[in-house]
N, CA, C and O atoms as CSV, one atom per row, in Angstrom:
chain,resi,resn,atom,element,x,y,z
A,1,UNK,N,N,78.102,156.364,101.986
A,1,UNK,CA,C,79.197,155.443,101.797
A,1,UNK,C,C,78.989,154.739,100.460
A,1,UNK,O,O,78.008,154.008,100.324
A,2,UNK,N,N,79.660,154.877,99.692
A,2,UNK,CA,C,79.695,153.846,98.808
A,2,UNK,C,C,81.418,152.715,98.005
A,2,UNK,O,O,82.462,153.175,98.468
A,3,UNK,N,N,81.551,152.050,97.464
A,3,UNK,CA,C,82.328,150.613,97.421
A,3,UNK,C,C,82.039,150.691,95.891
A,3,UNK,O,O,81.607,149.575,95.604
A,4,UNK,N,N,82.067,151.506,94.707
A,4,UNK,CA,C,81.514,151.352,93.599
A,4,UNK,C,C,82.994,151.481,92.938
A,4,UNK,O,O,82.889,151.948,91.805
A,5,UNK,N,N,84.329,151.211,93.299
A,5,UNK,CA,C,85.270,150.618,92.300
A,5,UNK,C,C,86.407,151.524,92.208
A,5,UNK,O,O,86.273,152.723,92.453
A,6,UNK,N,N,87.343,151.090,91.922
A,6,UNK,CA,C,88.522,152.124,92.079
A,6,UNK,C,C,88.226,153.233,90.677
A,6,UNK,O,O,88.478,154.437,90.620
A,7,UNK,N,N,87.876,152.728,90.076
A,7,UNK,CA,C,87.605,153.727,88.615
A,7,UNK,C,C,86.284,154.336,88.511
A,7,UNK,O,O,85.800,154.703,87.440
A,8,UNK,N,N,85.726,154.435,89.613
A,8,UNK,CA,C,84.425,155.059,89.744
A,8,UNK,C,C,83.904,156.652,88.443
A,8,UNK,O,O,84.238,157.754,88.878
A,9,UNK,N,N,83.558,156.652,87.780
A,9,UNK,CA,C,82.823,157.415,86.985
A,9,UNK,C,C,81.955,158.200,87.691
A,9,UNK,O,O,82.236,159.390,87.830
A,10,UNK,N,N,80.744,157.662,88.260
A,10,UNK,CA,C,80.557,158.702,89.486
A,10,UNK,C,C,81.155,159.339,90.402
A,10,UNK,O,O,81.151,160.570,90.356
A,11,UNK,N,N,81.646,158.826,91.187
A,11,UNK,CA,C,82.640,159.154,92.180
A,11,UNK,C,C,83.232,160.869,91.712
A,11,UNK,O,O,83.124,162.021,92.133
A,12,UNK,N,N,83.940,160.069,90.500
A,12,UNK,CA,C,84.702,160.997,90.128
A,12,UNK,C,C,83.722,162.704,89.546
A,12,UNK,O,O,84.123,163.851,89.746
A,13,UNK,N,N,82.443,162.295,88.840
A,13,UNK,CA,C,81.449,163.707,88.467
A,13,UNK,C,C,81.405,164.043,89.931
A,13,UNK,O,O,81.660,165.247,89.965
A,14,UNK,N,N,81.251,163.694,90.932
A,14,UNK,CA,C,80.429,163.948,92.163
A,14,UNK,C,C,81.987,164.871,92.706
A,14,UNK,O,O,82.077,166.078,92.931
A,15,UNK,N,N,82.543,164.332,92.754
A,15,UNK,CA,C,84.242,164.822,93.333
A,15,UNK,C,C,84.558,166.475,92.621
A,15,UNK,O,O,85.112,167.381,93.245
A,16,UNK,N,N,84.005,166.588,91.038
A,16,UNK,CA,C,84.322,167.768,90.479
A,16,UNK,C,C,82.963,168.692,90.399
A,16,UNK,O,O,82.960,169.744,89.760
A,17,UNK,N,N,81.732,168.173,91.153
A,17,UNK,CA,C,80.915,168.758,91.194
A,17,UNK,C,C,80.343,169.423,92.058
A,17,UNK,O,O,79.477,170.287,91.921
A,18,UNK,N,N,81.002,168.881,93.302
A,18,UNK,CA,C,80.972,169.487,94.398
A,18,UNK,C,C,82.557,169.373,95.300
A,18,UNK,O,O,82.363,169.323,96.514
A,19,UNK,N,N,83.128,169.355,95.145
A,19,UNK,CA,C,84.523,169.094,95.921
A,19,UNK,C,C,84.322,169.549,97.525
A,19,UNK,O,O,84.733,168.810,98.419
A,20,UNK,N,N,83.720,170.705,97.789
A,20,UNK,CA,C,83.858,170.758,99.251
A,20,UNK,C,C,82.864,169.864,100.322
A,20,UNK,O,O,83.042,169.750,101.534
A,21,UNK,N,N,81.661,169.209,99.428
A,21,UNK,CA,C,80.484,168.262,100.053
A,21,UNK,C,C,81.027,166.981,100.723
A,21,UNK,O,O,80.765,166.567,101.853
A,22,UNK,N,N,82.128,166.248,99.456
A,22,UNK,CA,C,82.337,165.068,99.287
A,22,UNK,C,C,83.948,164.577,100.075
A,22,UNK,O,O,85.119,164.876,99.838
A,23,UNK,N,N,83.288,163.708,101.071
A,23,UNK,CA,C,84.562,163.828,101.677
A,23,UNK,C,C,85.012,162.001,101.412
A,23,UNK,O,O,84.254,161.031,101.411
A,24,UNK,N,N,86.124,162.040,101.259
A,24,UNK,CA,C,86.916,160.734,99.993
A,24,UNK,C,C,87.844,160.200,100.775
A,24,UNK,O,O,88.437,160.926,101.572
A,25,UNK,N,N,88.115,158.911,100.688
A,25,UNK,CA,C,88.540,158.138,101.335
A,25,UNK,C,C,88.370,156.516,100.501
A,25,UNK,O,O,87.317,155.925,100.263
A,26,UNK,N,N,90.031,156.002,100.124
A,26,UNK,CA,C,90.329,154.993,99.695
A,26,UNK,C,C,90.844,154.081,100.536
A,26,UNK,O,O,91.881,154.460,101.082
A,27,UNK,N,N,90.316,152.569,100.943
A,27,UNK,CA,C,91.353,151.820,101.498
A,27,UNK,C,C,91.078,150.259,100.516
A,27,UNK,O,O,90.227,149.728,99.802
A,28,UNK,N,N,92.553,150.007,101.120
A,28,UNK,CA,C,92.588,148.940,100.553
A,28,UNK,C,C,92.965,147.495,101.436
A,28,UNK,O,O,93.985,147.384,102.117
A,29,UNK,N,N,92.099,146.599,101.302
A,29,UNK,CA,C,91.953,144.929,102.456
A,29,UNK,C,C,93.608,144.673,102.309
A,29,UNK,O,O,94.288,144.854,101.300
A,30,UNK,N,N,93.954,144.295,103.357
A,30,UNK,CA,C,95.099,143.415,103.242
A,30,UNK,C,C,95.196,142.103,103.048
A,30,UNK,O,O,96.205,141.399,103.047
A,31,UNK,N,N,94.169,141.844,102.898
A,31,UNK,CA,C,93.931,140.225,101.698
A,31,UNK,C,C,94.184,140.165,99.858
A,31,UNK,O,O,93.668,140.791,98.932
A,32,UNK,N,N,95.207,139.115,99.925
A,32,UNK,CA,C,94.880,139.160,98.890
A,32,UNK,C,C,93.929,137.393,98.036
A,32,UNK,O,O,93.715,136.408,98.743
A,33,UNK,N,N,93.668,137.421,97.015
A,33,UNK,CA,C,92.933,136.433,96.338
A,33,UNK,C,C,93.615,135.337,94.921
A,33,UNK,O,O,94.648,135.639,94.324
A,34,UNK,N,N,93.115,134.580,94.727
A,34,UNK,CA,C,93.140,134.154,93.890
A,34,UNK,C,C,91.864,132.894,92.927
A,34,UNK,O,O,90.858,132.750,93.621
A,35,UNK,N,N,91.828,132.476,92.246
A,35,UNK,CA,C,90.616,131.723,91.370
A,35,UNK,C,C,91.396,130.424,90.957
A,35,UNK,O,O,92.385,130.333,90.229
A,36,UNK,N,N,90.521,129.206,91.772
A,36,UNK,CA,C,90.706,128.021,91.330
A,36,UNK,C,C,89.843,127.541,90.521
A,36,UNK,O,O,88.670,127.800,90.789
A,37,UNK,N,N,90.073,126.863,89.529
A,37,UNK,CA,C,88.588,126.002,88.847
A,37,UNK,C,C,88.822,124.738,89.297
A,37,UNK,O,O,89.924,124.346,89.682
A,38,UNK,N,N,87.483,123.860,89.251
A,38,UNK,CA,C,87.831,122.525,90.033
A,38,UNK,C,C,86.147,121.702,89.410
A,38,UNK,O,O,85.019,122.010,89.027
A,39,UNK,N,N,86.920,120.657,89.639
A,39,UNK,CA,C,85.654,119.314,88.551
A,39,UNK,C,C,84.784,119.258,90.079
A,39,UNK,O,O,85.225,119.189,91.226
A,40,UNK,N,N,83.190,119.325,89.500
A,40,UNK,CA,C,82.403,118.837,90.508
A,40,UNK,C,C,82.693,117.191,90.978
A,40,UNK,O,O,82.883,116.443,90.019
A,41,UNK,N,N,82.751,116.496,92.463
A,41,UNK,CA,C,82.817,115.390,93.047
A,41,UNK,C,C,81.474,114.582,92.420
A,41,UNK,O,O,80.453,115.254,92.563
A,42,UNK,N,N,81.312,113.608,91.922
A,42,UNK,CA,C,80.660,112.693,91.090
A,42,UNK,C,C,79.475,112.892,92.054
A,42,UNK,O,O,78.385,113.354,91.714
A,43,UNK,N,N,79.796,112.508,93.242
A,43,UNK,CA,C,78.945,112.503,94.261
A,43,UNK,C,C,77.825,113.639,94.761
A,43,UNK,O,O,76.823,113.674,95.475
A,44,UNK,N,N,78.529,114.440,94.036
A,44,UNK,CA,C,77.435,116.233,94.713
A,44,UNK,C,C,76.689,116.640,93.217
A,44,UNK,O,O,75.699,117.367,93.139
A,45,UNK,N,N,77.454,115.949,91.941
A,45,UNK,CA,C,76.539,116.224,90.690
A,45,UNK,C,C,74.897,116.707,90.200
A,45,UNK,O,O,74.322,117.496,89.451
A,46,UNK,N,N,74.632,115.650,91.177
A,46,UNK,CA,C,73.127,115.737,90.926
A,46,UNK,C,C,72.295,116.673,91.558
A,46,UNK,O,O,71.191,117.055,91.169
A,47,UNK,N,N,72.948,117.033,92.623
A,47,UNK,CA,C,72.232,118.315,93.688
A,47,UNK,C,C,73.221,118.951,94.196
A,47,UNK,O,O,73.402,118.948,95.414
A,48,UNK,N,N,74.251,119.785,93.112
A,48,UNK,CA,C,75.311,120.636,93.814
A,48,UNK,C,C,75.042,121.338,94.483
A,48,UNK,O,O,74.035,121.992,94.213
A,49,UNK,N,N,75.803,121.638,95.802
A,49,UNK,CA,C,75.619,123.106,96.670
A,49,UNK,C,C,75.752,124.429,95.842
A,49,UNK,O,O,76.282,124.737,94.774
A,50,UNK,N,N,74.923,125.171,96.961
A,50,UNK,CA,C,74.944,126.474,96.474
A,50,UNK,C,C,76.222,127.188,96.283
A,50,UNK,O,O,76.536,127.919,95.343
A,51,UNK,N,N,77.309,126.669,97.932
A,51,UNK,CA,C,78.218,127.579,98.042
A,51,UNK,C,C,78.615,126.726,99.008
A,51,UNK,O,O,77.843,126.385,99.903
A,52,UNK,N,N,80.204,126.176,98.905
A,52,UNK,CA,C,80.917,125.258,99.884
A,52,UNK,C,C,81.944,126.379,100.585
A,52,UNK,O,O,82.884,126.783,99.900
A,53,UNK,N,N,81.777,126.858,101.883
A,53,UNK,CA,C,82.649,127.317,102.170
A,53,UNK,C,C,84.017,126.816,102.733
A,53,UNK,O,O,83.993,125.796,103.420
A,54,UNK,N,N,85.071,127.372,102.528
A,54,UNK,CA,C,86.295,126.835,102.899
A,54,UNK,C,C,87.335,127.873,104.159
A,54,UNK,O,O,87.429,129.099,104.205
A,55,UNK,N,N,87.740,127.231,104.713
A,55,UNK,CA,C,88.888,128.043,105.603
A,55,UNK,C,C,89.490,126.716,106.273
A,55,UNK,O,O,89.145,125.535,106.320
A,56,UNK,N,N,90.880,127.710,106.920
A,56,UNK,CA,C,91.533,127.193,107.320
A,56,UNK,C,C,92.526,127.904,108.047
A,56,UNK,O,O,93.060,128.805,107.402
A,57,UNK,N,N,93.029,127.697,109.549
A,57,UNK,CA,C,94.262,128.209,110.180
A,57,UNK,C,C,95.529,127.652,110.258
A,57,UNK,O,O,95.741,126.446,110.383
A,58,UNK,N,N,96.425,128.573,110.181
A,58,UNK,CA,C,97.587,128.002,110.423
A,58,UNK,C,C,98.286,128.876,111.656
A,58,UNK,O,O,97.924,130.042,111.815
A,59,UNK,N,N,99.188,128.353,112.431
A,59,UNK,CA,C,99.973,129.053,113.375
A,59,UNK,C,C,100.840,129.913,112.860
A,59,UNK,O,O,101.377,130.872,113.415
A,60,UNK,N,N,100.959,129.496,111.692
A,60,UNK,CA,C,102.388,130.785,111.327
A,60,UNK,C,C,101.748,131.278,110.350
A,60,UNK,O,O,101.787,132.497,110.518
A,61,UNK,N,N,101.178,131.041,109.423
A,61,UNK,CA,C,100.767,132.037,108.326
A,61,UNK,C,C,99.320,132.580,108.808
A,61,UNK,O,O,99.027,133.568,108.134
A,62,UNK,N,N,98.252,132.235,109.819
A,62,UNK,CA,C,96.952,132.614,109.991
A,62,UNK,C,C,95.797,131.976,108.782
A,62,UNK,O,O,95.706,130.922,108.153
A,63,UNK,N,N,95.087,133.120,108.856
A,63,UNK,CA,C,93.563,132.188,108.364
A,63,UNK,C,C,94.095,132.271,106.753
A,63,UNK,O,O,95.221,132.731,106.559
A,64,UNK,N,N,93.118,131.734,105.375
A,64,UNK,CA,C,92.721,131.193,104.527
A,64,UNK,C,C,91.471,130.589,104.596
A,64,UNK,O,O,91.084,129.522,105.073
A,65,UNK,N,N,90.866,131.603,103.953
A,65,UNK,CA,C,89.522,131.178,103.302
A,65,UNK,C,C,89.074,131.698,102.245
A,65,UNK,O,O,89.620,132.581,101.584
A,66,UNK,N,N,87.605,130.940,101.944
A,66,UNK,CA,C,86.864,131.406,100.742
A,66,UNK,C,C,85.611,130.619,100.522
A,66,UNK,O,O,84.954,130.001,101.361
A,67,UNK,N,N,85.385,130.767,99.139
A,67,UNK,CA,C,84.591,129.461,99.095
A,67,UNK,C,C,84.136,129.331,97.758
A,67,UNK,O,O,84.155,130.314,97.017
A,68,UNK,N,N,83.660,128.043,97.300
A,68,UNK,CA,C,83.809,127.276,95.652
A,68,UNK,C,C,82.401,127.350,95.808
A,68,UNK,O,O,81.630,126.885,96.647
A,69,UNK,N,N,82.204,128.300,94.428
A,69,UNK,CA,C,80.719,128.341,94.063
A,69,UNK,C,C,80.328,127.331,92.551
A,69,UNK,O,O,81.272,126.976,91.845
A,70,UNK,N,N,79.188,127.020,92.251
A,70,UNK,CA,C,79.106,126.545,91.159
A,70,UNK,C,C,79.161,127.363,89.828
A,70,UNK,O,O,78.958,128.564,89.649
A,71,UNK,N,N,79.554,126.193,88.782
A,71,UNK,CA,C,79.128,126.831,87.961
A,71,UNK,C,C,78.293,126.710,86.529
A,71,UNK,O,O,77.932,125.536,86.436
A,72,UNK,N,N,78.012,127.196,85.799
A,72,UNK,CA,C,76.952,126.692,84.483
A,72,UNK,C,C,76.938,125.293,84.237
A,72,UNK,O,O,76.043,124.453,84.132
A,73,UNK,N,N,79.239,125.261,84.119
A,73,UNK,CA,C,79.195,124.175,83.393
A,73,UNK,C,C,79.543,123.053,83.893
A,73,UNK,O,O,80.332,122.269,83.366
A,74,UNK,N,N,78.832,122.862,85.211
A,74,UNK,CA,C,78.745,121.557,86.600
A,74,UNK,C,C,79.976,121.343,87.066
A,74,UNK,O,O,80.349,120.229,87.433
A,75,UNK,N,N,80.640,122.290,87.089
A,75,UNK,CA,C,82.137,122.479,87.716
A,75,UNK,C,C,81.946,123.350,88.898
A,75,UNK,O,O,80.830,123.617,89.344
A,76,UNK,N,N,83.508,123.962,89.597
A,76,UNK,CA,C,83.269,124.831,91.020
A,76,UNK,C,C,84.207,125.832,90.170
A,76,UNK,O,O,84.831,125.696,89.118
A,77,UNK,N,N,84.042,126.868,91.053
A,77,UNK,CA,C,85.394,128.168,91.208
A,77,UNK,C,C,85.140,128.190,92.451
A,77,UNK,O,O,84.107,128.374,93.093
A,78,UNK,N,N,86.649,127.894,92.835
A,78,UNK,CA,C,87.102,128.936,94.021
A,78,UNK,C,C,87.870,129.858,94.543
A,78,UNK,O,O,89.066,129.966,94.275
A,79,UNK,N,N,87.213,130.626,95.362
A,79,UNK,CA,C,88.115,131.702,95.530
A,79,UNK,C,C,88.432,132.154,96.796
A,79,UNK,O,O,87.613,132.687,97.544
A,80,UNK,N,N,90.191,131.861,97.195
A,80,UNK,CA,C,90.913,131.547,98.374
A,80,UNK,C,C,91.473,132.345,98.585
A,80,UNK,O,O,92.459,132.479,97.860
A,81,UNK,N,N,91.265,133.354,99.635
A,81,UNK,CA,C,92.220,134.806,100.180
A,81,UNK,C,C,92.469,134.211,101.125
A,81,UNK,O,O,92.016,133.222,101.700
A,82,UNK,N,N,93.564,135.173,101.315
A,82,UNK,CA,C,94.581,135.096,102.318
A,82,UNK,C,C,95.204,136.038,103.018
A,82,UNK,O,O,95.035,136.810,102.074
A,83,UNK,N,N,95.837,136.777,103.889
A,83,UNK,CA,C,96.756,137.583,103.976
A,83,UNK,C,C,98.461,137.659,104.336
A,83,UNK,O,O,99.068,137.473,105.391
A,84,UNK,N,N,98.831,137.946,103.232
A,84,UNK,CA,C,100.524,137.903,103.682
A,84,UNK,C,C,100.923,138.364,104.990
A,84,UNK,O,O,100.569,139.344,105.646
A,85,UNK,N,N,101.895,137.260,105.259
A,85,UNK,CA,C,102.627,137.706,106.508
A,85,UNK,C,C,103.709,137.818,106.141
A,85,UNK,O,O,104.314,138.379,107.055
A,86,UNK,N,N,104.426,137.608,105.258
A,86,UNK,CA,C,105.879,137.243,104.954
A,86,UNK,C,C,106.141,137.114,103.755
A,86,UNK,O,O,105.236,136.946,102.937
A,87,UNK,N,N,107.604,137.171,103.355
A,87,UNK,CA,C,107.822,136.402,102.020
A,87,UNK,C,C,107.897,135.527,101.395
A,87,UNK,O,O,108.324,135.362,100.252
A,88,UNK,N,N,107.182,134.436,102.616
A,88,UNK,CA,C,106.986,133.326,101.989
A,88,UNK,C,C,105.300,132.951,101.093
A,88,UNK,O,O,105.093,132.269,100.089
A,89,UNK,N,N,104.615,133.508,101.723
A,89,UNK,CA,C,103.365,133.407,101.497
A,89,UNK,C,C,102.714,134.731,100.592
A,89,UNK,O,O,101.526,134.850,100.295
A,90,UNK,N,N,103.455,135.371,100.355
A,90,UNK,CA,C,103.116,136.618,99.286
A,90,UNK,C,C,102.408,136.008,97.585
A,90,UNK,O,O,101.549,136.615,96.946
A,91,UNK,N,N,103.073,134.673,97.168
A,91,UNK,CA,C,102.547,134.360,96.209
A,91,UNK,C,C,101.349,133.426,96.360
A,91,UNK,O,O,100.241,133.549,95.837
A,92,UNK,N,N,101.696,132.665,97.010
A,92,UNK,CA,C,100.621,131.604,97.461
A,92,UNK,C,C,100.038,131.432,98.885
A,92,UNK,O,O,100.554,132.218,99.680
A,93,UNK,N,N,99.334,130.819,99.288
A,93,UNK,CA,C,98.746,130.809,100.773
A,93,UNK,C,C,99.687,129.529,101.301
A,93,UNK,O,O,99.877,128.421,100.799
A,94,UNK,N,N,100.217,130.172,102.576
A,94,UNK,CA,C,101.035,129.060,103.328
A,94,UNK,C,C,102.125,128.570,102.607
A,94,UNK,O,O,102.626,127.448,102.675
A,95,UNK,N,N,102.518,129.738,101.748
A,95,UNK,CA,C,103.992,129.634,100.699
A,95,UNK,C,C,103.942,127.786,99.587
A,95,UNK,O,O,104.844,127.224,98.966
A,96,UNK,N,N,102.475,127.398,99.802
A,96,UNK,CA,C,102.743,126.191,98.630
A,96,UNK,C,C,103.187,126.634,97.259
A,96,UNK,O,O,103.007,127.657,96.598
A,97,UNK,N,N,103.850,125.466,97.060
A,97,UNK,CA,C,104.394,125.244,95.868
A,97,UNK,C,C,104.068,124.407,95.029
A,97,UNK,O,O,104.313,124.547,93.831
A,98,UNK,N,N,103.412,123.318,95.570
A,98,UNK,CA,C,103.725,122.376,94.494
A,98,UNK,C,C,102.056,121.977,94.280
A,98,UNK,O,O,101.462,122.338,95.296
A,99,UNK,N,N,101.185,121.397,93.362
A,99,UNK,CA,C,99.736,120.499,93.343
A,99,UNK,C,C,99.631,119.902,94.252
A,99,UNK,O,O,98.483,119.986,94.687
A,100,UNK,N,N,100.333,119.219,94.896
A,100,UNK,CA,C,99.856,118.132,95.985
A,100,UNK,C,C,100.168,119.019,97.335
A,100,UNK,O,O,99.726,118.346,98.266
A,101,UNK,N,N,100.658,120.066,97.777
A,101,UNK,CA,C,100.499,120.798,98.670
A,101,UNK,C,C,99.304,121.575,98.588
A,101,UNK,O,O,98.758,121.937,99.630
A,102,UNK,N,N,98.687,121.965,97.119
A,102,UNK,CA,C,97.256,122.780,96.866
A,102,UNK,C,C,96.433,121.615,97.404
A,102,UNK,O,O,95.419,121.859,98.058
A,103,UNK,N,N,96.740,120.612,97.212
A,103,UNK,CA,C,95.612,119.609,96.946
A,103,UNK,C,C,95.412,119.396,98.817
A,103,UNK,O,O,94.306,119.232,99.332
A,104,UNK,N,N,96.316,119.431,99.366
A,104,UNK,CA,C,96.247,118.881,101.027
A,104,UNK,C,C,95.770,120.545,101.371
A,104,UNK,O,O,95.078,120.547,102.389
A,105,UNK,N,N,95.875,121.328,101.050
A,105,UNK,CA,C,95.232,122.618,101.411
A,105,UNK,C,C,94.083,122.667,101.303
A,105,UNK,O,O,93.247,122.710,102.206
A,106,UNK,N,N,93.876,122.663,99.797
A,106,UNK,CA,C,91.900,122.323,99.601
A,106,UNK,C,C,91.629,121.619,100.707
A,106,UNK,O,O,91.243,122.323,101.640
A,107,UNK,N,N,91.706,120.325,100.951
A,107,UNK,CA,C,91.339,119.089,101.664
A,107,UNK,C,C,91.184,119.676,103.147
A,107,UNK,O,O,90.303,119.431,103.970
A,108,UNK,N,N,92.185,120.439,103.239
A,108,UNK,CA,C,92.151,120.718,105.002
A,108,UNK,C,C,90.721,122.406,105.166
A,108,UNK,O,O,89.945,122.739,106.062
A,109,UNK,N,N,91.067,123.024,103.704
A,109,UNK,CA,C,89.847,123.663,104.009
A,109,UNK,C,C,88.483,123.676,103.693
A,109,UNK,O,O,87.715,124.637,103.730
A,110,UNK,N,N,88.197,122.202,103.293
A,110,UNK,CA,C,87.137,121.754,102.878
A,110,UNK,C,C,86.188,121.488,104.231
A,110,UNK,O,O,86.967,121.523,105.184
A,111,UNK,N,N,84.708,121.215,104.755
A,111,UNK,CA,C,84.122,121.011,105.687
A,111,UNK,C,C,84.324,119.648,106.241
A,111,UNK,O,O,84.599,118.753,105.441
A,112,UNK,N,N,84.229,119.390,107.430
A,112,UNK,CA,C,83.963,117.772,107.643
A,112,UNK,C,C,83.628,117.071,107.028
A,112,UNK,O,O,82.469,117.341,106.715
A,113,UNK,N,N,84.166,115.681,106.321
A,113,UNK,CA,C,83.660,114.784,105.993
A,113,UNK,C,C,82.429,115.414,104.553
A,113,UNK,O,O,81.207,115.446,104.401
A,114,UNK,N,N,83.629,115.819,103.764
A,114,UNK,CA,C,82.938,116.342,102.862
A,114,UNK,C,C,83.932,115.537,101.528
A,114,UNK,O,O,85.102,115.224,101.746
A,115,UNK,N,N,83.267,115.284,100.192
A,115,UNK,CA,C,83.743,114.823,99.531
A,115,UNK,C,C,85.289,115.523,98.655
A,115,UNK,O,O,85.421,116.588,98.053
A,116,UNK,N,N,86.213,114.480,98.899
A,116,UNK,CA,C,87.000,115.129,98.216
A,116,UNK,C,C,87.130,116.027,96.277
A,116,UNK,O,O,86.939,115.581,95.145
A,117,UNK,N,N,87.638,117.732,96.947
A,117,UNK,CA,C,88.138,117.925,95.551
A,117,UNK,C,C,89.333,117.446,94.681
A,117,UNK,O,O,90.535,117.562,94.919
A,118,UNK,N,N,88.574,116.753,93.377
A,118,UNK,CA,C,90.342,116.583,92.844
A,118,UNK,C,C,90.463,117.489,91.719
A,118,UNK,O,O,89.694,117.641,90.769
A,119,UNK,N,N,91.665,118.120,92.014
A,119,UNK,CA,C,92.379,119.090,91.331
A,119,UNK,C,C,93.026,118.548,89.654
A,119,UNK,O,O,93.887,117.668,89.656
A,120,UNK,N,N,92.700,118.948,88.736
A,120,UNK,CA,C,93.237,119.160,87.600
A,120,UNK,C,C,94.716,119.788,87.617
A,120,UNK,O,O,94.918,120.971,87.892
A,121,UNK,N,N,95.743,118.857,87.290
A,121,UNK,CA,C,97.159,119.578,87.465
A,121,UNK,C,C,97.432,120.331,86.523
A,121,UNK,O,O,98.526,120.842,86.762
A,122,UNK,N,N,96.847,120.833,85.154
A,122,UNK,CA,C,97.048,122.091,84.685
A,122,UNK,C,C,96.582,123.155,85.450
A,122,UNK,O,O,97.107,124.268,85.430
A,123,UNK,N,N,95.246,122.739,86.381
A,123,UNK,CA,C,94.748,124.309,86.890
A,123,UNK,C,C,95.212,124.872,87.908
A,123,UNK,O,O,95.242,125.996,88.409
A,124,UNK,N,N,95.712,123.447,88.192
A,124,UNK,CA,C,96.926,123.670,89.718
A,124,UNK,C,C,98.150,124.425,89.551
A,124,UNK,O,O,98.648,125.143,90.419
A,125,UNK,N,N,98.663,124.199,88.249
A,125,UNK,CA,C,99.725,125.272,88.272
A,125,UNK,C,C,99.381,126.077,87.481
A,125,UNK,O,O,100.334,126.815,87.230
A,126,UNK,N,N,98.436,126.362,86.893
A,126,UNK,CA,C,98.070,128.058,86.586
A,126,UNK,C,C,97.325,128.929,88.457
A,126,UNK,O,O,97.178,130.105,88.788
A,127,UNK,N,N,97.134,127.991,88.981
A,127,UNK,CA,C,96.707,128.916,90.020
A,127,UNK,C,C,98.011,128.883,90.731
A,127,UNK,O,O,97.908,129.809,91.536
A,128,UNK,N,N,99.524,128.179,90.934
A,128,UNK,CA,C,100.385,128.454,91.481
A,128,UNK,C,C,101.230,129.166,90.513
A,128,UNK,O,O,102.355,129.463,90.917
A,129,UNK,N,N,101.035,129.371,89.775
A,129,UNK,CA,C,101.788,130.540,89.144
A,129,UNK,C,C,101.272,131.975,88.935
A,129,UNK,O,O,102.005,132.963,88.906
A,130,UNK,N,N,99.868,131.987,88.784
A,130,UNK,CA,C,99.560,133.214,88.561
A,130,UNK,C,C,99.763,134.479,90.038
A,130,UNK,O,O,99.699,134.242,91.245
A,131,UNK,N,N,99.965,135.535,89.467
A,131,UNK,CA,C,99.775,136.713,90.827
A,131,UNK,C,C,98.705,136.812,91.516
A,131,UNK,O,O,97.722,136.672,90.788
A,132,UNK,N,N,98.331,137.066,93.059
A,132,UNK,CA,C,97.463,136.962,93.717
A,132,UNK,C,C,96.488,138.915,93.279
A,132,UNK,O,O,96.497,140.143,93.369
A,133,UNK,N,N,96.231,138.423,93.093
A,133,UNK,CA,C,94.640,139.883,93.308
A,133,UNK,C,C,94.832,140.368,94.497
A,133,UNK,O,O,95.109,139.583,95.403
A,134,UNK,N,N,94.708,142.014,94.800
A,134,UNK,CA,C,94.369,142.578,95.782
A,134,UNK,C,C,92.889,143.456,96.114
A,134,UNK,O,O,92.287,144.242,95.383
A,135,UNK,N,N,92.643,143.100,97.180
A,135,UNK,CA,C,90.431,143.463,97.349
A,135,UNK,C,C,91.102,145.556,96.765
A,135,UNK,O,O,90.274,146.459,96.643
């Protein structure tokens, strides 16, 4: 089994080198993703986590998760899949639109009593505008 990329270079010698050995098979997650950047909480600065995981359910759209890793430059990325159910939620998770709907989303998939993220409203609408990634 191997997961080594849709453009596999191997894959592909191995495929014309033996064709009758190699038996092939593509799928693709029905999640899709996207990348938030986000200011570390003043409060977690000094001893950031490794890895904050996030999720969250909803009754009509289902799960959302991910999780905000650090980074070099004492900031987070996160990264929030989802899976479409509809046309509402094809661009965004739980069809938000606006920063302060990202922002009550983060919040709800943040852990208990964990310090709030605050969102940068340029990055908020580059992450509500951009296209979601598919795994």
């Amino acid at each position: 089994m191997g997961a080594d990329g849709i453009h596999s270079t191997i894959r592909n010698a191995l495929m014309l080198s033996k064709p009758d050995e190699i038996d092939f098979q593509q799928l693709q997650r029905p999640h899709v993703w996207k990348v938030l950047q986000l200011s570390m909480p003043p409060e977690l600065q000094q001893s950031p986590p490794r890895i904050i995981r996030l999720q969250e359910r909803n009754t009509q759209f289902g799960l959302v998760f991910g999780g905000c890793l650090p980074r070099k430059d004492g900031d987070l990325t996160a990264l929030i899949f989802w899976q479409p159910v509809g046309s509402n939620d094809r661009i965004n998770p739980y069809g938000i639109t606006s920063p302060e709907e990202l922002q009550q989303l983060l919040q709800e998939m943040l852990p208990k009593n964990f310090p709030a993220l605050k969102l940068n409203r340029d990055q908020a609408a580059a992450f509500l505008a951009a296209q979601p990634g598919h795994e």
